[in-house]
C-alpha positions as protocol buffer text, in pm:
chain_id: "A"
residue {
  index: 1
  type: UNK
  ca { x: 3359 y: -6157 z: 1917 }
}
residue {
  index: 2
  type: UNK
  ca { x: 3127 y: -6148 z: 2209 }
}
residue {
  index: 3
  type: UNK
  ca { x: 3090 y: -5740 z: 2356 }
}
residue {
  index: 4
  type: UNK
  ca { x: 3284 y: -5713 z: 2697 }
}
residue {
  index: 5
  type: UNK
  ca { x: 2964 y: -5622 z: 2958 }
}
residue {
  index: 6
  type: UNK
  ca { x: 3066 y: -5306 z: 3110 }
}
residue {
  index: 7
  type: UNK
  ca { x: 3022 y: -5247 z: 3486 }
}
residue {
  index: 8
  type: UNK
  ca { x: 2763 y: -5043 z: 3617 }
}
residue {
  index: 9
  type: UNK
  ca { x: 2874 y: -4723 z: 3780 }
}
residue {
  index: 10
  type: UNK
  ca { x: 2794 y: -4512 z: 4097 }
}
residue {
  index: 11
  type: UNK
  ca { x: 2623 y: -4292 z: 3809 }
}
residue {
  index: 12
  type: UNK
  ca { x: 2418 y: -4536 z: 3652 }
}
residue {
  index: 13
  type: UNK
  ca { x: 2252 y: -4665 z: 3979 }
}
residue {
  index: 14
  type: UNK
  ca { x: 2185 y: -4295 z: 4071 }
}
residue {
  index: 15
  type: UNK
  ca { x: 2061 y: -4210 z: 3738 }
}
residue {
  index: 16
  type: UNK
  ca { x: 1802 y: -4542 z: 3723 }
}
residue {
  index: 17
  type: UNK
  ca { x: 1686 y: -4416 z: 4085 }
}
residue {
  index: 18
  type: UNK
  ca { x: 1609 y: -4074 z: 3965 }
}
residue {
  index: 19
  type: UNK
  ca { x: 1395 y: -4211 z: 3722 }
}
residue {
  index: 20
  type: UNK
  ca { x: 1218 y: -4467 z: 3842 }
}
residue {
  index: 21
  type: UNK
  ca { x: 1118 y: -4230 z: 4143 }
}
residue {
  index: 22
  type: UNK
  ca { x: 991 y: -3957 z: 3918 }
}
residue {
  index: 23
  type: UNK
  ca { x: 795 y: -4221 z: 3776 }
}
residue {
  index: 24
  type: UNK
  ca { x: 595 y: -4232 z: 4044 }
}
residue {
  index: 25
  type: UNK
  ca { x: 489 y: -3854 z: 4043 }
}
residue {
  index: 26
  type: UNK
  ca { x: 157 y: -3899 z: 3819 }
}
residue {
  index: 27
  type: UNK
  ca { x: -74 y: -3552 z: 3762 }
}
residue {
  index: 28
  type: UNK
  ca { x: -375 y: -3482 z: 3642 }
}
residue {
  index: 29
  type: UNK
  ca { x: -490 y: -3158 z: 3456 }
}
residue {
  index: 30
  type: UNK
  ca { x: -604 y: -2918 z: 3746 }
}
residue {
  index: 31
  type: UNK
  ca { x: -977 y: -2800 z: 3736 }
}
residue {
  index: 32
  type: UNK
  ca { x: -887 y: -2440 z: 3660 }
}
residue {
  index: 33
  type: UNK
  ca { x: -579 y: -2218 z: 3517 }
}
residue {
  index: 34
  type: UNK
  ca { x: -698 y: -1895 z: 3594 }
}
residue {
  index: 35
  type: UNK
  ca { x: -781 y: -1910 z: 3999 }
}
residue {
  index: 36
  type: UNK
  ca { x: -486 y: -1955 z: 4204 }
}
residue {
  index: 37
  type: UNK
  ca { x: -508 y: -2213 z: 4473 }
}
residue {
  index: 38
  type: UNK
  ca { x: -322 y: -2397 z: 4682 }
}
residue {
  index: 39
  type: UNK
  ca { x: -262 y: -2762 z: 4750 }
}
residue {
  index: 40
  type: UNK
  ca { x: -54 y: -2906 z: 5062 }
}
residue {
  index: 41
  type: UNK
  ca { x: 35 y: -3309 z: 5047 }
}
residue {
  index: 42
  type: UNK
  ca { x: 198 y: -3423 z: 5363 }
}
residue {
  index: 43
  type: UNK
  ca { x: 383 y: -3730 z: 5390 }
}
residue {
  index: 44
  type: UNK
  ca { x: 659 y: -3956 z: 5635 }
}
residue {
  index: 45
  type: UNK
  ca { x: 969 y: -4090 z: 5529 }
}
residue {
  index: 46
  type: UNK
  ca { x: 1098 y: -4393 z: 5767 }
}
residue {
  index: 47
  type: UNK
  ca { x: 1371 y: -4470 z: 5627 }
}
residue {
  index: 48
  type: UNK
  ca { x: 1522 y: -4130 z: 5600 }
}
residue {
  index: 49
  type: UNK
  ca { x: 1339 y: -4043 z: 5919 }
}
residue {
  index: 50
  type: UNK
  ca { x: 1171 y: -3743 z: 5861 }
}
residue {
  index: 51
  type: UNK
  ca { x: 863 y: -3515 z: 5831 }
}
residue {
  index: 52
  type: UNK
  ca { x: 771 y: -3370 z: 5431 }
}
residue {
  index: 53
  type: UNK
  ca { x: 510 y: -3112 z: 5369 }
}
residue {
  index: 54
  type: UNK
  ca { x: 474 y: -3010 z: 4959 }
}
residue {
  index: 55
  type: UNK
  ca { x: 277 y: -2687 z: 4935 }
}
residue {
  index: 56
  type: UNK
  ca { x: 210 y: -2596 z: 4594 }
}
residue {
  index: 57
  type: UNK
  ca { x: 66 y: -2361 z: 4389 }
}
residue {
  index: 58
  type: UNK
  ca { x: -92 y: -2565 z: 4022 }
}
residue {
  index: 59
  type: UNK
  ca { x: -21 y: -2417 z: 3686 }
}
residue {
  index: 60
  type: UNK
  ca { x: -155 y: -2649 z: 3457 }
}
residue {
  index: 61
  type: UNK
  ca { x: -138 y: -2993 z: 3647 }
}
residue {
  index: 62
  type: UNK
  ca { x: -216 y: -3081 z: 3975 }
}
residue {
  index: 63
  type: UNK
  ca { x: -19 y: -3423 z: 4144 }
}
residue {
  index: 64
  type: UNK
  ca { x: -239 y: -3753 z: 4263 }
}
residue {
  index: 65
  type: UNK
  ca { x: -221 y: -3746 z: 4626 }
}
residue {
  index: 66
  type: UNK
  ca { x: -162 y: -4146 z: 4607 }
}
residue {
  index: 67
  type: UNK
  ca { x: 142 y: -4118 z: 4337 }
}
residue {
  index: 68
  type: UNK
  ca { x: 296 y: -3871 z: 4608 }
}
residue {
  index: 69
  type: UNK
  ca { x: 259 y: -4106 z: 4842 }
}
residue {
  index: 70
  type: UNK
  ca { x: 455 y: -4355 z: 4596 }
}
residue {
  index: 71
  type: UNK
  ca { x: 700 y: -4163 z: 4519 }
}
residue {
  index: 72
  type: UNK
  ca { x: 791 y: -4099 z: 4945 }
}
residue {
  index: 73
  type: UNK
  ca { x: 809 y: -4493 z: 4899 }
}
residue {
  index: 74
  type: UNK
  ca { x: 1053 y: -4456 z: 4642 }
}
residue {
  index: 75
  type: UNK
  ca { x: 1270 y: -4135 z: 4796 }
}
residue {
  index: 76
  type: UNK
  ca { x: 1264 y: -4393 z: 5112 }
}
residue {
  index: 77
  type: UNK
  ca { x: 1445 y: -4648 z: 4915 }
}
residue {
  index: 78
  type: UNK
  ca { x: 1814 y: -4407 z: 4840 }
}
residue {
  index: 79
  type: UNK
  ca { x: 1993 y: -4315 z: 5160 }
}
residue {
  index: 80
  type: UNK
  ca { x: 2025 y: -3929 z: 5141 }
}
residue {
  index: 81
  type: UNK
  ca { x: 2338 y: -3732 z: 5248 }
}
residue {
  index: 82
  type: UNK
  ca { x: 2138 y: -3534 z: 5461 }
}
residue {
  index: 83
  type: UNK
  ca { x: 1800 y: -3309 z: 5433 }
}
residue {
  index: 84
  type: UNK
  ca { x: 1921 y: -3045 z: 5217 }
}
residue {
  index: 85
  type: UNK
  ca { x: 2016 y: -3264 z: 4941 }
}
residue {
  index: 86
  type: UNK
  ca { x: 1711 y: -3445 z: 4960 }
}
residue {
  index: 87
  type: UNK
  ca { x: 1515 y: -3117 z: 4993 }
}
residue {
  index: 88
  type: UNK
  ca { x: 1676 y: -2993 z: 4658 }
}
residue {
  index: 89
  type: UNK
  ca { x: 1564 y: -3362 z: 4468 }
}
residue {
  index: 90
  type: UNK
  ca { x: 1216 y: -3326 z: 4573 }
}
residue {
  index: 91
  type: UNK
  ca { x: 1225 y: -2961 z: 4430 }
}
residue {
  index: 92
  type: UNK
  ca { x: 1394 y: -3087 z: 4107 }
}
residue {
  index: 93
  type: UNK
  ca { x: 1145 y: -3339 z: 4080 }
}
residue {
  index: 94
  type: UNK
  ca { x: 810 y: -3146 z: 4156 }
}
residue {
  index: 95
  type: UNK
  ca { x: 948 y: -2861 z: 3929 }
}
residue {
  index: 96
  type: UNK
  ca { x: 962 y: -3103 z: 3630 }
}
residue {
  index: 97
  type: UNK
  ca { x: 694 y: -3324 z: 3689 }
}
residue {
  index: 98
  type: UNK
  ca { x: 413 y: -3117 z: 3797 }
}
residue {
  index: 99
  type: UNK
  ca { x: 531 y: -2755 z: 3688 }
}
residue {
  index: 100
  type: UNK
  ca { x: 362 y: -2528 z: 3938 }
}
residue {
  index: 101
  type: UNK
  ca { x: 331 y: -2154 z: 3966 }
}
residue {
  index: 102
  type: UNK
  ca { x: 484 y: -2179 z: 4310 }
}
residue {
  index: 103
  type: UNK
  ca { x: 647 y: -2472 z: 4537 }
}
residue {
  index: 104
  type: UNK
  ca { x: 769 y: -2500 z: 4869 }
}
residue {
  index: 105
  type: UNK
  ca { x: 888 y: -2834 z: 5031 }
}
residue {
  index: 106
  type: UNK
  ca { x: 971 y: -2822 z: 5409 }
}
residue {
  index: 107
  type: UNK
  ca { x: 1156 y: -3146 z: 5549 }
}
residue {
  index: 108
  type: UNK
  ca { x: 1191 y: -3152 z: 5934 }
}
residue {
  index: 109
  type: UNK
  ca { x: 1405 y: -3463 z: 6069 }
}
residue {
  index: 110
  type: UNK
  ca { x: 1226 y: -3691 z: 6327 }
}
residue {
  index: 111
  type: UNK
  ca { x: 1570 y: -3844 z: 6464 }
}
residue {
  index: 112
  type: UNK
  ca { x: 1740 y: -3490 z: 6551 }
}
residue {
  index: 113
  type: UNK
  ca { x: 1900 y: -3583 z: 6891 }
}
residue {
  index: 114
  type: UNK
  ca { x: 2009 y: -3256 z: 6963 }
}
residue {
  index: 115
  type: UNK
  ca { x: 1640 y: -3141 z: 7053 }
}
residue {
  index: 116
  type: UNK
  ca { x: 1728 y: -2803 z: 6821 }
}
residue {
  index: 117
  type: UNK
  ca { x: 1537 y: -2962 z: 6543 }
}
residue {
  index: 118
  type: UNK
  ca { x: 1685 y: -2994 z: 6178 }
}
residue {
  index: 119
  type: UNK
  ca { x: 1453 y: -2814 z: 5927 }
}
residue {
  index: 120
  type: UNK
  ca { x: 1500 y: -2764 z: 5566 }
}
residue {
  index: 121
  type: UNK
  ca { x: 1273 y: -2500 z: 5342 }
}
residue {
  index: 122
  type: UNK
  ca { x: 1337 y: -2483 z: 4966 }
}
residue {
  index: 123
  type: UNK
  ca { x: 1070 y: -2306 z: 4721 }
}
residue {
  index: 124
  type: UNK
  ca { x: 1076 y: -2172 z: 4380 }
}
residue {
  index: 125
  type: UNK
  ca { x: 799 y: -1991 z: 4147 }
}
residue {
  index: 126
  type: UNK
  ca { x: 797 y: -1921 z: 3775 }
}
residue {
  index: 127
  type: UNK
  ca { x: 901 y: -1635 z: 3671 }
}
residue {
  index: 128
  type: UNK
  ca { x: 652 y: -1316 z: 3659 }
}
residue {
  index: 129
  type: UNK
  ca { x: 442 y: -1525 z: 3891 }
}
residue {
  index: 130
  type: UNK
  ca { x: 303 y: -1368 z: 4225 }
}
residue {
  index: 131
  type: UNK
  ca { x: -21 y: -1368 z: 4463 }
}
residue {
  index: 132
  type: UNK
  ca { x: 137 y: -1156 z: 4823 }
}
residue {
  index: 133
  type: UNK
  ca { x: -231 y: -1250 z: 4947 }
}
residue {
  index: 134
  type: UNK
  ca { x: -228 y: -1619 z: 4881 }
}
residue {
  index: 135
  type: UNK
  ca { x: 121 y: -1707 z: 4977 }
}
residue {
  index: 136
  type: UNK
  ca { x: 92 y: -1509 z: 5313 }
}
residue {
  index: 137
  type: UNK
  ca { x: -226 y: -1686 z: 5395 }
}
residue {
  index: 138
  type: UNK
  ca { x: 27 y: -2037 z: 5376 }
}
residue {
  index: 139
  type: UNK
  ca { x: 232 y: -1865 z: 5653 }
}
């Protein structure tokens, strides 16, 4: 009896996309633990039409400026709902991949026709982290 192929679902698609784009996120281990510093990639997504700047504080790793360029690439590729929700996979992403002390991603569009301009901010930290001095230098 030959197995009946099963279809692939809305899930499955979203699930091999999620993947495959955190794939791309490749890091190296960071030239020192104990010194906090901070690292700012910057990037354009076409497709998606908008602006991405990753500002990160490293832990352990530190992310290869060309794999985050690869991974835009592959963010380009899945239509997102709208900023927030792509916002919230980029954190998701950079939280598991690279692990830093402290991330923020800000997305601004590049198509906002109302001229009010459509800007998301998400960030996170580990717990028990904090440098006041460093992070308000970043403002």
């Amino acid at each position: 009896m030959t197995p009946i192929a099963t279809p692939k679902s809305d899930a499955d698609d979203t699930h091999q996309q999620h993947v495959f784009r955190r794939e791309q996120l490749s890091t190296e281990v960071g030239p020192e633990t104990k010194t906090d510093y901070s690292v700012t990639l910057k990037g354009e997504m076409d497709a998606n039409s908008a602006h991405l700047r990753l500002y990160y504080v490293p832990d352990k790793y530190v992310l290869n400026p060309i794999s985050f360029e690869h991974y835009l690439m592959a963010l380009d590729q899945t239509d997102w709902q709208n900023l927030e929700t792509l916002a919230l996979a980029i954190l998701d992403d950079i939280n598991n991949e690279v692990v830093p002390r402290w991330v923020q991603i800000l997305i601004q569009s590049t198509n906002d026709k109302s001229g009010n301009g459509h800007r998301v901010l998400v960030q996170d930290r580990q717990p028990n982290w904090d440098n006041a001095p460093l992070l308000d230098r970043l403002r």
